[in-house]
Steps between C-alpha positions, in 0.01 A plus 500: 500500500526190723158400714497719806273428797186755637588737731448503824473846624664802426787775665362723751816649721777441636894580425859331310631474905162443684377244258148507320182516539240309297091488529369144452233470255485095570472308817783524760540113483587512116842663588769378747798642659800448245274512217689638232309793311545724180406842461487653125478869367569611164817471510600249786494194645544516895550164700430497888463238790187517717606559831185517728151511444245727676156521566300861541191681456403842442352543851597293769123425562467287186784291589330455903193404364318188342324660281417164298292421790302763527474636179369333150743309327497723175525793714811342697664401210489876367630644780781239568627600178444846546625565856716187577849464322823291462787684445857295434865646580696428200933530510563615166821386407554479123410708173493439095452733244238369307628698182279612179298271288626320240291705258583795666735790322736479804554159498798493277688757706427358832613122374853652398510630851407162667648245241410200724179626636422664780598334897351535833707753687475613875221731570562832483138663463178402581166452268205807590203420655220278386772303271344134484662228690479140424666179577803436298445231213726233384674768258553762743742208696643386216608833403619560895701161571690416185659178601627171404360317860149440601522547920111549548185661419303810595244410770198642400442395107821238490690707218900334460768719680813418397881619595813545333695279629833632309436885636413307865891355542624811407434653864521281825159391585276333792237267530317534853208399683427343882522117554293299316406756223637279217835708457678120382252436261530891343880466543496190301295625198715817492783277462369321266383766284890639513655189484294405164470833347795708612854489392592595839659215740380444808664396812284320776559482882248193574519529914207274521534268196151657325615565162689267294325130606139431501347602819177414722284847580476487929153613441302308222727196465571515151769466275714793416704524181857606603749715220732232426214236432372729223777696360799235502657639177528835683499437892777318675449400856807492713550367876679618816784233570604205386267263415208720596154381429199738368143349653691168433574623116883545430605817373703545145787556705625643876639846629794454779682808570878497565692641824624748324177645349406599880620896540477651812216698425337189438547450902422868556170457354402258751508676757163475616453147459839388671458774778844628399706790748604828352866322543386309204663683234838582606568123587391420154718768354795387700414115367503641131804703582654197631408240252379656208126546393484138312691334791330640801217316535650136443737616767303594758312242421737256603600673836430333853435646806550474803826281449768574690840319563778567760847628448828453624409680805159272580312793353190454346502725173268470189571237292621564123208497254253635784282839475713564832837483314426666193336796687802544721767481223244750299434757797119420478299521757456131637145483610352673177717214310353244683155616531507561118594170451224338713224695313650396164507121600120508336647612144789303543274157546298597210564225235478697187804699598786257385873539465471395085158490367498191255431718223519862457122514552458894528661558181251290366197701616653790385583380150164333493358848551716674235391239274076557557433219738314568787623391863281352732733465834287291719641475899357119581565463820746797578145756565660682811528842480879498496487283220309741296677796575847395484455316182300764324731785579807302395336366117351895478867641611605352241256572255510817542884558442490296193205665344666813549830435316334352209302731470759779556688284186254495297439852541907593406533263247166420317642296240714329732261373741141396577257689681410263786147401501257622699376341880284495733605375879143386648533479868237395769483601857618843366490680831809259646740635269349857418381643881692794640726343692622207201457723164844680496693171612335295171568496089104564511477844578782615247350310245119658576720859495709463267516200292205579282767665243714200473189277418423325831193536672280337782180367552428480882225323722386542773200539738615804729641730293502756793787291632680607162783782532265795337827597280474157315099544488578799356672367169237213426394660175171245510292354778236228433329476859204281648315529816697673791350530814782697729402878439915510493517285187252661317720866578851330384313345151363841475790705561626726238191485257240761384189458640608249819227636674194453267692140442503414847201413559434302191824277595379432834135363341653240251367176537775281692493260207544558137485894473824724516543853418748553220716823563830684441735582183422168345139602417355838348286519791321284864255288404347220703492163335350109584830318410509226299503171624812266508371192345502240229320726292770789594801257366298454190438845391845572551632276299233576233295144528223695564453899435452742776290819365720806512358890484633503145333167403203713631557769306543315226156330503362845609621631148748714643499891383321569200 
């Protein structure tokens, strides 16, 4: 067998729902919340979390008094250990059968039954009392997270943690954590570790231009490496307009999006941000109705107002080509015409929306997605908030639709087609296109539904996840989380998972730098880790210039099972 560490106490109470209880038999301070811990019979292996730890005595006097002040210290030191106690709350939360010795008689028949060995499974029982506990050893999280992606290390003895990253895209997933926790520089290595090691694609909404140049960190000054720097073979950065501009770097080529790629519920969508009327979508339907849904736009578009000539009579009437005119011919009501018009003037100014686009640029980040590249789409100067959700709903629309007939192809005619490779849509500022009031007017919340089957996930960020329509929350088969300090936040990370409660508490402690919890579908069970850092020496041990130690390097030099 592999090295194990000493135990650290041993099962005294407690229950599968009300968590258990453990008696120290080592000081309180060599245990911390979050440590991870093993406890082994005969014939299991049971994992839990340490939830809380909790000081007693056997009589309430003991604890009152300072007895090392009054007493000898030999005698004090006896009765500290006799009538003073730590005892730890432990979440169990997985179980392996350990299975018969090799030399054992019933080792042939249990191998046939567990050809590749036996797996942690959820727990389902719960070891008797006075079964050891110990701190789990660099095995023991090897044989937990099987991965292909170092994201951190346990806290308390620094053992390698690492994630799947190809069983992590297959659900939507979040990254979270209050300002200034570091969620940019965790975002990045994620992406890194999928862009480099996945064959998944991955499409990039860049609102604030962090993740394809280098960048300057606000709050040490120093250089950070950007995606498209490091992984040019497999990253291309594009930019918002013509002859947009990345941190003064120019982009491998620019997104403009025609008139006609604007739908109506493109407009609908917005309704927030423009301050739209509930007359809002029938003039829109009367415009498509009237025009056709390619045409509408580039016709109203072009529409005055306000202009008026006289006729025959000296009669002012609304001059042809006005909102005035065209409502009147169409039986639409005039105001709502004009007043839509008005509030559209901001879309209509915006200089990415062009009658031709030089180049059909959004077939090009599509096909450069079929094809395995990953899309950076950086916004430059275009930041606003109606920049980023008109733009990202129209590319996802799209998407989406697309993804969904190939894949519906491939599926009918297999030999005939290709199956369309997987993506991920990474999207910041999450709770602008996925709160209540936004989710059911966006390609986002299908796709977090729904879109999982035809190969398209997401990967959202954001630092109030409360704000987040708890539907969407509820598909995000993964959350990676940092420091939150809104008691709300820490309920909508939590929501839908065993144990939230015992977990709560532990989220709410992380430090605010460098130390998420790790939770969800994407990993067997919570766990608390110190992240790595996103650094020179990251970059290297990616691309295998320098070697990071894994759990099964560990095992490995541990000797493995005998």
């Amino acid at each position: 067998m592999s090295e194990t560490e000493p135990n650290i106490g041993y099962v005294i109470g407690g229950g599968l729902k009300a968590s258990l209880q453990a008696r120290l038999t080592v000081p309180a301070e060599k245990v911390q919340e979050g440590g991870f811990v093993i406890m082994e019979t005969e014939e299991w292996l049971f994992y839990g979390l340490v939830t809380d730890i909790m000081l007693g005595a056997t009589d309430p006097r003991f604890a009152d008094e300072q007895s090392e002040n009054r007493l000898p210290p030999q005698i004090s030191r006896l009765l500290y250990q006799q009538a003073l106690y730590t005892n730890l709350e432990v979440l169990p939360t997985l179980m392996l059968e350990r299975g018969p010795d090799l030399g054992s008689p019933k080792y042939e028949a249990w191998r046939k039954e567990h050809p590749d060995g036996a797996t942690p499974i959820p727990v389902k029982t719960i070891p008797p009392q006075h079964t050891p506990v110990r701190l789990a050893s660099a095995g023991d999280i090897a044989e937990v997270f099987k991965g292909n992606f170092v994201i951190g290390y346990t806290r308390e003895q620094g053992h390698p943690v690492q994630i799947d990253l190809e069983r992590l895209v297959k659900r939507s997933s979040g990254i979270f954590g209050a300002t200034g926790t570091g969620k940019s520089f965790l975002t990045r290595m994620v992406l890194a570790g999928l862009i480099h090691h996945s064959s998944t694609a991955v499409l990039i909404f860049d609102m604030h231009n962090e993740y394809g140049p280098d960048d300057i960190a606000a709050d040490t000054g120093q250089k950070v490496l950007g995606l498209r720097g490091q992984l040019p073979q497999k990253v291309r950065m594009v930019g918002l307009g013509a002859g947009a501009t990345i941190r003064g770097q120019q982009p491998d080529f620019t997104l403009e999006l025609a008139e006609s790629d604007i739908m109506p519920e493109d407009i609908e969508m917005l309704t927030r941000e423009l301050n739209l009327r509930e007359t809002t979508p029938a003039t829109l339907s009367a415009l498509v109705h009237c025009f056709g849904p390619t045409r509408w736009f580039a016709e109203f578009r072009q529409m005055t107002t306000n202009d008026y000539i006289e006729d025959d009579n000296g009669k002012k009437i609304p001059a042809p080509g006005s909102v005035q005119a065209w409502a009147a011919q169409n039986n639409v009501n005039e105001l709502a015409a004009v007043g839509l018009r008005g509030k559209l003037e901001r879309v209509f100014n915006l200089p990415y929306i062009v009658e031709r686009p030089a180049a059909d640029s959004l077939k090009k980040v599509i096909d450069s997605l079929e094809s395995g590249m990953n899309i950076i789409l950086s916004f430059g100067d275009h930041e606003a908030d109606l920049d980023y959700l008109l733009v990202t709903n129209i590319l996802t629309r799209k998407i989406r639709r697309l993804w969904e007939e190939r894949t519906n192809q491939y599926r009918s005619h297999p030999q005939q087609h290709k199956e369309p490779r997987p993506l991920v849509i990474v999207i910041e500022e999450a709770h602008k296109l996925l709160n209540r009031e936004m989710a059911g007017q966006t390609a986002f919340s299908a796709i977090a539904r729904e879109m999982r089957k035809y190969g398209v996930t997401l990967l959202i960020i954001d630092q109030r996840p409360s704000q987040i329509y708890d539907e969407v929350m509820s598909q995000l088969g993964t959350r990676i989380t940092g420091w939150l300090g809104d008691e709300e936040d820490i309920h909508a990370v939590l929501s839908g998972l065993a144990g939230r409660d015992a977990l709560r508490g532990m989220l709410s402690r992380l430090q605010p730098k460098e130390e998420v919890l790790l939770l969800g579908w994407g990993v067997p069970t919570p766990i608390p880790v110190r992240t790595r850092r996103y650094n020179d020496e990251f970059w290297r041990a990616l691309k295998g210039r320098d070697k990071v130690v894994t759990t099964n390097d560990l095992i490995s030099r541990l000797g493995g099972d005998e």
